[in-house]
C-alpha positions as CSV (number, residue, x, y, z in Angstrom):
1,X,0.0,0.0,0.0
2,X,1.9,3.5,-0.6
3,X,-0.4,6.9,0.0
4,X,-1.0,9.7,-2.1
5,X,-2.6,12.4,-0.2
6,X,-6.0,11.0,0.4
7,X,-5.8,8.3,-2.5
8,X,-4.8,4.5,-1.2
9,X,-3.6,1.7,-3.5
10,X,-3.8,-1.4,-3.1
11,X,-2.1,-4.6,-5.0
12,X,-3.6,-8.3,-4.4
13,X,-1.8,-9.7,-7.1
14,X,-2.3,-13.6,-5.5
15,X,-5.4,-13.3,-5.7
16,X,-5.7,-12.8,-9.4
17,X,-8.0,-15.3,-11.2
18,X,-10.3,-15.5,-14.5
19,X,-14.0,-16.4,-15.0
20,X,-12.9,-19.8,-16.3
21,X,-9.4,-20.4,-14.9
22,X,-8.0,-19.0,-18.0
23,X,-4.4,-18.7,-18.2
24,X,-4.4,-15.1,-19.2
25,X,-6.9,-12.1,-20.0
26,X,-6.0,-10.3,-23.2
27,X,-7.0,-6.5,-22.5
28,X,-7.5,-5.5,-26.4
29,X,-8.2,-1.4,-26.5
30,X,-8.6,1.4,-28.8
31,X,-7.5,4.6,-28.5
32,X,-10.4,6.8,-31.1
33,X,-9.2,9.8,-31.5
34,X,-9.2,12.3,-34.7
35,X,-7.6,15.1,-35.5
36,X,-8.7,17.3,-32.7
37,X,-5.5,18.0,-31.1
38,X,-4.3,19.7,-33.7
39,X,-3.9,22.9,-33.6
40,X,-3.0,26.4,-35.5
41,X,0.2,27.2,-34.7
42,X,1.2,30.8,-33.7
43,X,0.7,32.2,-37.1
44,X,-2.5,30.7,-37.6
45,X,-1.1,27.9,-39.3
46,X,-2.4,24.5,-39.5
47,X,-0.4,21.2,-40.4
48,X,-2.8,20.1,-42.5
49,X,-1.0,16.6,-42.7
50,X,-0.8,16.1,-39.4
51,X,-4.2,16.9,-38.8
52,X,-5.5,14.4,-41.8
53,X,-3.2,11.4,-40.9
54,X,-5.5,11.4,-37.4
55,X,-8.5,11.8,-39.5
56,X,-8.2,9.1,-41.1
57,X,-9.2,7.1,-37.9
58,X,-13.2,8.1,-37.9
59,X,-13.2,8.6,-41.6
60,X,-12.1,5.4,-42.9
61,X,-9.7,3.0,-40.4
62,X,-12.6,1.9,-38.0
63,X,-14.8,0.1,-40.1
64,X,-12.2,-1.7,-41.2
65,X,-11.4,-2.8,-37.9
66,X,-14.8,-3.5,-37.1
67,X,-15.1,-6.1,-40.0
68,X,-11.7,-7.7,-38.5
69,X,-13.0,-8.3,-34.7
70,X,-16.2,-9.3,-36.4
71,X,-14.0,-11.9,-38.6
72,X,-12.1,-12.8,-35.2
73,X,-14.8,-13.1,-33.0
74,X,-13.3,-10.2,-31.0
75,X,-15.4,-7.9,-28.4
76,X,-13.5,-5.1,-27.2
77,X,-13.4,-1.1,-26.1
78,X,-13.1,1.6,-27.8
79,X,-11.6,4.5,-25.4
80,X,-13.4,7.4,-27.5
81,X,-12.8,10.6,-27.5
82,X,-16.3,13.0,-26.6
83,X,-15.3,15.3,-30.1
84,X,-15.1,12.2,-31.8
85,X,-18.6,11.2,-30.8
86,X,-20.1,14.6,-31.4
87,X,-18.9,14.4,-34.8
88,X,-19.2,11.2,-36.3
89,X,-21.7,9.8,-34.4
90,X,-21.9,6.8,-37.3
91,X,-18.8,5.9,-36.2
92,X,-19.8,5.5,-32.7
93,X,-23.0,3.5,-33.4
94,X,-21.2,1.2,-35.7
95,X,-18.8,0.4,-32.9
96,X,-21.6,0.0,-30.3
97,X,-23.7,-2.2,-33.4
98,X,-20.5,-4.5,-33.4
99,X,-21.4,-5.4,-29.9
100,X,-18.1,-3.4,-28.4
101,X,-18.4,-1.1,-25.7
102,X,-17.5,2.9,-25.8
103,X,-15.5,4.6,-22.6
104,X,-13.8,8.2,-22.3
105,X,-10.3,9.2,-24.0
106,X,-10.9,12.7,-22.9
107,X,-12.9,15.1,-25.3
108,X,-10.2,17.1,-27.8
109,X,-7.3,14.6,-26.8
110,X,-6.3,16.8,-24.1
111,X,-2.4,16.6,-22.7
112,X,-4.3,16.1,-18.9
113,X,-0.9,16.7,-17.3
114,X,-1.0,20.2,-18.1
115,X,-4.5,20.7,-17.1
116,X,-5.7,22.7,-13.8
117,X,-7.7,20.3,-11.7
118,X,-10.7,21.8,-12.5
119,X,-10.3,22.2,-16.4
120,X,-9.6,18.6,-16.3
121,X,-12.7,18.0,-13.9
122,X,-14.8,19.5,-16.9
123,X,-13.3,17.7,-19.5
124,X,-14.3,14.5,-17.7
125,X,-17.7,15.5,-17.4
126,X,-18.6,17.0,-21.1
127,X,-17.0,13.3,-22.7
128,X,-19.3,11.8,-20.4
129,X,-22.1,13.7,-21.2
130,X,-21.8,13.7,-24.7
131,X,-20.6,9.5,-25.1
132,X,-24.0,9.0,-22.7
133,X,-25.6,11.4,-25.5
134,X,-24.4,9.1,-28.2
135,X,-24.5,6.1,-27.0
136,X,-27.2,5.9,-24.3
137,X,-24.9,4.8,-22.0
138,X,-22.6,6.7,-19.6
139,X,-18.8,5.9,-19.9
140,X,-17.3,4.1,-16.5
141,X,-13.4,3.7,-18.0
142,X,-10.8,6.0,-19.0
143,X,-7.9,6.9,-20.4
144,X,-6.6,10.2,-20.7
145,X,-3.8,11.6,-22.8
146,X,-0.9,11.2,-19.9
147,X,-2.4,11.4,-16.5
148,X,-2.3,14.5,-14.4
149,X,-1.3,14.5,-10.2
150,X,-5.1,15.0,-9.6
151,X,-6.6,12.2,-12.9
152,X,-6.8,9.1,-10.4
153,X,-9.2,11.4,-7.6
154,X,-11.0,13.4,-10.1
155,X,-11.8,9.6,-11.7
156,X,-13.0,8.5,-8.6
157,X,-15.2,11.8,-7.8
158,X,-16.9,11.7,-11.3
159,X,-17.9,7.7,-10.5
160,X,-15.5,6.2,-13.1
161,X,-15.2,1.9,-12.7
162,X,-11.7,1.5,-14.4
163,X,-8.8,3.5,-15.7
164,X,-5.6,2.6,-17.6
165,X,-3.4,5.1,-18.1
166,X,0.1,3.4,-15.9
167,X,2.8,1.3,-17.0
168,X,4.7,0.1,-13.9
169,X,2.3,-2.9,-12.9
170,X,1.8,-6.3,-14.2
171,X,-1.7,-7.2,-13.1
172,X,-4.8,-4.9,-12.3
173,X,-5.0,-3.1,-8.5
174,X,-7.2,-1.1,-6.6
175,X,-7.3,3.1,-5.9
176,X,-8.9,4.0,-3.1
177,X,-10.5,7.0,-1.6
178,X,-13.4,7.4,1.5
179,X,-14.3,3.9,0.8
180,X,-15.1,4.4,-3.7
181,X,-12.9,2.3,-5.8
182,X,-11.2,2.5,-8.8
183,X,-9.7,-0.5,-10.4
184,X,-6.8,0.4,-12.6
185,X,-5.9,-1.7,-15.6
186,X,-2.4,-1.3,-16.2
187,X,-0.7,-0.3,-20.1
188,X,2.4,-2.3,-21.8
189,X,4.7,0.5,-24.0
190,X,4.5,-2.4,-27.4
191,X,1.1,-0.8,-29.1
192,X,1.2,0.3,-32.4
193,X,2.2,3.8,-31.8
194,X,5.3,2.8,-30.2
195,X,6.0,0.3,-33.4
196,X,4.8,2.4,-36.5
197,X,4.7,6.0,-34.9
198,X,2.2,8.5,-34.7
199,X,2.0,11.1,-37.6
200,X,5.3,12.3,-37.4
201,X,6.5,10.3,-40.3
202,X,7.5,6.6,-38.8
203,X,6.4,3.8,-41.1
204,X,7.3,0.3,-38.9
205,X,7.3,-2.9,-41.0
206,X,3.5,-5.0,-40.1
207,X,5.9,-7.5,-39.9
208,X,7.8,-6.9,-37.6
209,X,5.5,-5.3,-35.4
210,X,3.3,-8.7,-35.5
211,X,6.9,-10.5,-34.3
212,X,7.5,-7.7,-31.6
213,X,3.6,-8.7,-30.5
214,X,4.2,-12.6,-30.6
215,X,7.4,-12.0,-28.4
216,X,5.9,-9.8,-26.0
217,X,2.3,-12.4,-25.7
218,X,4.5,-16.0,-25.9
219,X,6.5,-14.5,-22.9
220,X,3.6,-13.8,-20.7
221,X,1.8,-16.9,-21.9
222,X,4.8,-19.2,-20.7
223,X,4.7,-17.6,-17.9
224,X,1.0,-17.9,-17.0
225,X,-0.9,-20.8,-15.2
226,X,-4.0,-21.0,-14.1
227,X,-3.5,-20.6,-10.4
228,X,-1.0,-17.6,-11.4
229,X,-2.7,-16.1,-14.5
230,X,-1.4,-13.2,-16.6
231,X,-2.9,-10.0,-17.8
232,X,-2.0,-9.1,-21.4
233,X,-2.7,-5.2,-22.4
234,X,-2.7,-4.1,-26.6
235,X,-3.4,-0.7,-26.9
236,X,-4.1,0.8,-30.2
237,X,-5.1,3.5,-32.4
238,X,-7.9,3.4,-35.6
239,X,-5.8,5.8,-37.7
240,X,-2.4,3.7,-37.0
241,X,-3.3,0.2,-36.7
242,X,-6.5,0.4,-39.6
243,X,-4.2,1.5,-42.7
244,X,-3.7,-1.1,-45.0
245,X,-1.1,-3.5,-44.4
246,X,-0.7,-2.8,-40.4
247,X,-4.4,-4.2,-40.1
248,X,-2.6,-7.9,-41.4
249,X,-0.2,-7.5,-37.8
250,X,-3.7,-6.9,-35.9
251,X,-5.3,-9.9,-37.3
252,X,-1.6,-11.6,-37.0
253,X,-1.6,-11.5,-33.4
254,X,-5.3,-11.9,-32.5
255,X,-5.2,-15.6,-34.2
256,X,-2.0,-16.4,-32.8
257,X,-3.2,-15.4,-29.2
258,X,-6.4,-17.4,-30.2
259,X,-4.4,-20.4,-31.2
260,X,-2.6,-20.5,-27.5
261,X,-6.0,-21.1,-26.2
262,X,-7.3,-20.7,-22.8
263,X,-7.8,-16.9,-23.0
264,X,-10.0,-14.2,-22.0
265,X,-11.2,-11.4,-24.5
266,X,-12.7,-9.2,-22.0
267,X,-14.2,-5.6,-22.4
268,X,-12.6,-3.0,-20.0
269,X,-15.9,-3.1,-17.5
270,X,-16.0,-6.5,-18.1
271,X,-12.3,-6.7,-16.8
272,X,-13.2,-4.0,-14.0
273,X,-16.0,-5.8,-12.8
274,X,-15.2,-9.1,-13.1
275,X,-12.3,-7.7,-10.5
276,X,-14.1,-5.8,-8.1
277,X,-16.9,-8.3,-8.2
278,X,-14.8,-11.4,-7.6
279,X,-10.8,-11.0,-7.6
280,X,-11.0,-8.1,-5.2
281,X,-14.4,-8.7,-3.4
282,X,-13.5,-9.4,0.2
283,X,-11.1,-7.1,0.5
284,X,-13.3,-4.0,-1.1
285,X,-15.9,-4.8,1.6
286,X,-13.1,-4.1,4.2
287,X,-12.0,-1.3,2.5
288,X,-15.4,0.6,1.8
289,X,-16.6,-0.9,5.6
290,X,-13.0,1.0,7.4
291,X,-13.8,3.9,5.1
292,X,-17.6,4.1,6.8
């Protein structure tokens, strides 16, 4: 347990298990986001190309992933940001008519680290607003843009299930604050921005990316048993992963995880739930019972 102000966290790693006794949970995200974090520069300038890569995402890249996880048999979330889902709100009902599930990735892709608590508070609550707007359904997960000193208690205030914005833990653990939880679903750094860049110009060979995957998942999965099962995080991003070409390394790893066998595909509040629920149950009653 290490405080942070009035934040606890808490890590019960041994008492990890899946719905099933799987071997390992495979945490498969998407990061939808447009061009709306690009901005005129100080001349009133915008990079166009910059701005059009990202576009790409909404315009084109996500129903092509759609029709691969409908291929694959593949549920999943789409961490969406709230401009997104003000303008293309096609997009957004094709991913809920898929059967996935829609949470918050902030509302114009904002860098929260440089936010003021309460700028960020607002953010927050507009992309929940407008996701709930679009899709009927408030958003209980998030992940921000980097994460800010005050994300993790303003996550908690705003009545958010899960968030998954770290990289320093294996498994999933508990925030706590005044007895409301927050289960935090931790990142690895091997998604596809890391292997084929943003829109700054890297190209990353599919293939090799799809090898740089298998390592990373064959690792874990000899690791993994069922009394000490793993968790296994992809994050990506419509406009990088759905151009041509990088969408064969997508399908690549998915049926080479599938192949394995004895895995979990689980939504984020499927994952978040299934841990507070279960994994984490007795020891959230203590926590929300010391709290009271």
């Amino acid at each position: 347990m290490r405080d942070r102000r009035m934040l606890k966290e808490y890590h019960y790693d041994h008492l990890i298990r899946w719905p099933r006794a799987e071997r390992a949970a495979v945490f498969l995200t998407f990061d939808f986001q447009g061009g709306e974090d690009v901005k005129p520069d100080k001349n009133g300038f915008l990079n166009y190309e910059m701005w059009s890569q990202a576009e790409y995402g909404p315009h084109h890249a996500i129903y092509r992933l759609l029709r691969i996880l409908k291929e694959e048999s593949i549920k999943t979330t789409f961490l969406t940001c709230g401009a997104i889902a003000e303008r293309f709100p096609e997009a957004v009902k094709a991913i809920l008519d898929h059967g996935h599930v829609v949470e918050g990735h902030g509302y114009n892709h904002e860098i929260a680290r440089y936010l003021p608590r309460d700028e960020e508070d607002q953010v927050m609550k507009k992309a929940i607003a407008m996701i709930q707007k679009r899709t009927g359904r408030r958003c209980y997960g998030w992940r921000s843009c980097t994460q800010s000193t005050n994300t993790i208690e303003l996550l908690i205030e705003n009545g958010f299930a899960f968030n998954t914005n770290c990289f320093h833990e294996e498994l999933p653990f508990l925030w706590e604050k005044d007895g409301k939880l927050l289960v935090k679903l931790p990142r690895q750094p091997f998604g596809d921005g890391t292997l084929f860049g943003h829109r700054h110009g890297e190209y990353g060979n599919p293939y090799h990316g799809l090898e740089t995957w298998k390592a990373y998942f064959d690792e874990l999965y000899s690791e993994s048993s069922v009394e000490r099962p793993k968790y296994i995080p992809f994050t990506m991003h419509p406009y990088i992963i759905g151009r041509p070409g990088r969408t064969l390394a997508l399908r690549g790893i998915i049926q080479h995880m599938k192949q394995a066998g004895n895995l979990w595909f689980p939504t984020g509040i499927e994952l978040a739930e299934w841990c507070l629920n279960n994994v984490f149950q007795a020891e959230c009653k203590k926590l929300q019972a010391s709290a009271g």
